[in-house]
C-alpha positions in Angstrom: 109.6 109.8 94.2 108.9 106.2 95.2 107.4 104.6 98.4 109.1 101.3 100.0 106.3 99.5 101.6 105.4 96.3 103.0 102.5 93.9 103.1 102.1 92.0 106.4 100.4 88.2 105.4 99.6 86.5 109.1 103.4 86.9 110.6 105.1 86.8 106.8 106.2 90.3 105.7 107.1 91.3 101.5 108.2 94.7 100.9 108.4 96.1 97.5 108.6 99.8 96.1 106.2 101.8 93.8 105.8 105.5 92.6 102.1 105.4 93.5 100.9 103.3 96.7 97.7 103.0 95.9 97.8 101.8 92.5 99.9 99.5 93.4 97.9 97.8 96.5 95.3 97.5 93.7 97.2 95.7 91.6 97.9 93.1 94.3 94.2 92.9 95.0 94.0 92.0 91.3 96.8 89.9 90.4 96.6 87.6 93.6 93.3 86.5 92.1 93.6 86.2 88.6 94.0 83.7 87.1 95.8 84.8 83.5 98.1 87.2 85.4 102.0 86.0 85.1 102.5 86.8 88.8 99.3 84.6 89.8 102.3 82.3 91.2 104.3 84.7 93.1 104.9 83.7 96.9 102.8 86.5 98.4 100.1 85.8 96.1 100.4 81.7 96.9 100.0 82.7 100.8 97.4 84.8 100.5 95.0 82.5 98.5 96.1 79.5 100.7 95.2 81.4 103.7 91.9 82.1 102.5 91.8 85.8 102.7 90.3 88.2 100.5 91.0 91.0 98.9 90.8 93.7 101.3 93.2 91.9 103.4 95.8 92.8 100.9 97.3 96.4 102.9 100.3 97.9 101.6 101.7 99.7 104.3 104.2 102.8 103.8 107.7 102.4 104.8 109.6 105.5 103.7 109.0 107.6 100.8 112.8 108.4 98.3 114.1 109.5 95.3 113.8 107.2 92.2 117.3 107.1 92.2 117.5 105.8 96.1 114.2 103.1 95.6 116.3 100.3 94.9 118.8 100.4 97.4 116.0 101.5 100.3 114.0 98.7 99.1 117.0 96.5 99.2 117.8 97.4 102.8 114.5 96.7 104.0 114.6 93.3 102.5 117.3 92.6 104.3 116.9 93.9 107.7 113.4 92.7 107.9 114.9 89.2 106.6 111.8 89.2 103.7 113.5 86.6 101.6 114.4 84.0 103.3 112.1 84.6 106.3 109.2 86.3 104.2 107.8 86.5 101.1 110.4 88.3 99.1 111.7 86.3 96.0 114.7 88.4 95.5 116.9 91.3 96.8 116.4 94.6 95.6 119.6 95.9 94.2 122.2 92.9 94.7 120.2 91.1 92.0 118.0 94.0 90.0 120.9 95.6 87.5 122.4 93.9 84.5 125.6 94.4 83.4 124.2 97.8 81.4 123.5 99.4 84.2 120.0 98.7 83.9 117.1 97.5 85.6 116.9 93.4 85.3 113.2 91.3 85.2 112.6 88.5 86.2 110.6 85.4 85.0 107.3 86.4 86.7 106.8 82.1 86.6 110.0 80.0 87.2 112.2 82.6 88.8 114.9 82.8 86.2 116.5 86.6 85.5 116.1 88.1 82.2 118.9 90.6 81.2 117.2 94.1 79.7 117.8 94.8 75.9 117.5 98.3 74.9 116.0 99.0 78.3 113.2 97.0 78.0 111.8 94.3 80.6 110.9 91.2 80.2 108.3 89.3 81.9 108.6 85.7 80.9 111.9 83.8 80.1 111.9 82.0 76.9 110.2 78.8 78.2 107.7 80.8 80.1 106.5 83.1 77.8 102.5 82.9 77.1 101.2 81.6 74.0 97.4 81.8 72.7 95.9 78.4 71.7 94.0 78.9 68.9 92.2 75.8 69.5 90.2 76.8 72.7 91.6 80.6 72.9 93.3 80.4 76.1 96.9 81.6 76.8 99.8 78.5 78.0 103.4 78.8 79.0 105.3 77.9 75.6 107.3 75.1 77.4 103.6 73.1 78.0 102.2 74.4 74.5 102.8 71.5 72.5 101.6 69.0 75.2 98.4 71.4 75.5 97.6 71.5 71.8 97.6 67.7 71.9 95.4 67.4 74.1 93.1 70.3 72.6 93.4 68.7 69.3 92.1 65.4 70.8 89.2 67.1 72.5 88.5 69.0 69.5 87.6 66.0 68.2 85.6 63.8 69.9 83.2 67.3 70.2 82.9 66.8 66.1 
C-alpha cells in the first residue's frame, strides 16, 4: 500500500506518495536541512528554509491510502487537481513524466531537474554532470560539472597552508 499526501508550506501545497508516512515526513525534516543531501535544492526544501521554519513545521498530511500499483496515478491526479506544479511546489507530475520507455519507474536529477532513464531497474539520482564526487583534497563531496574548478582552487589553498 502507499499513502498520497501533502505538505502545506504557508499557502504552497507539494504532494508526494510513500509506503510509510512517517518515515517519510522524517526524511523531509532531514533533507530540508542538510546540507550534503542531493535534494537540499528541491523547491519545497528552498521555501521552507527561506521562510524560516523549522523542522517540526514540516507535516505530511494523509491524502488517501492505495495499492502500489494505483500510487502513481493517485499521486498524479492530486498534482494536478490541486495545481502543485505550477501553483505549488511540485517539480513534476506523477505518472505523465515517471515511466521510461521500459515500463519502469524514471529518476530524476535530484539537482538540475533533468530525467534519468532506469537501466536494469535501477534509479538514478544524479545526471552525469551532477553526479557527486569526493575531493580528496579537503574530503568534501562537489557536483562533477564544478569538480575541476573546485580542485583548483583546493590545490591553490592547499598551498599557501604549506
Amino acid at each position: 500500500m502507499e499513502t498520497i499526501y501533502k505538505i502545506d508550506v504557508q499557502g504552497d501545497t507539494y504532494i508526494g506518495k510513500t509506503c510509510d508516512l512517517l518515515k517519510r515526513q522524517r526524511e523531509h525534516r532531514s533533507n530540508c536541512f542538510n546540507e550534503n543531501n542531493p535534494s537540499y535544492l528541491k523547491q519545497l526544501y528552498v521555501k521552507i528554509r527561506d521562510l524560516g521554519l523549522t523542522k517540526k513545521d514540516i507535516v505530511c498530511e494523509e491524502l488517501e491510502v492505495v495499492s502500489r500499483n494505483d500510487g502513481p496515478a493517485r499521486e498524479d491526479h492530486y498534482i494536478k487537481l490541486l495545481d502543485t506544479v505550477v501553483n505549488g511546489l511540485n517539480n513534476n507530475y506523477g505518472i505523465d513524466n515517471s515511466i521510461c520507455e521500459h515500463g519502469l519507474q524514471k529518476s530524476f536529477c535530484v539537482p538540475c531537474g533533468g530525467s534519468q532513464v532506469c537501466q536494469h531497474s535501477l534509479q538514478k539520482h544524479w545526471c552525469k554532470t551532477c553526479s557527486p564526487v569526493l575531493c580528496w583534497g579537503c574530503n568534501k563531496t562537489y557536483a562533477k560539472a564544478y569538480m575541476k574548478v573546485h580542485i583548483n582552487k583546493c590545490i591553490k589553498s592547499n598551498e599557501t597552508q604549506m
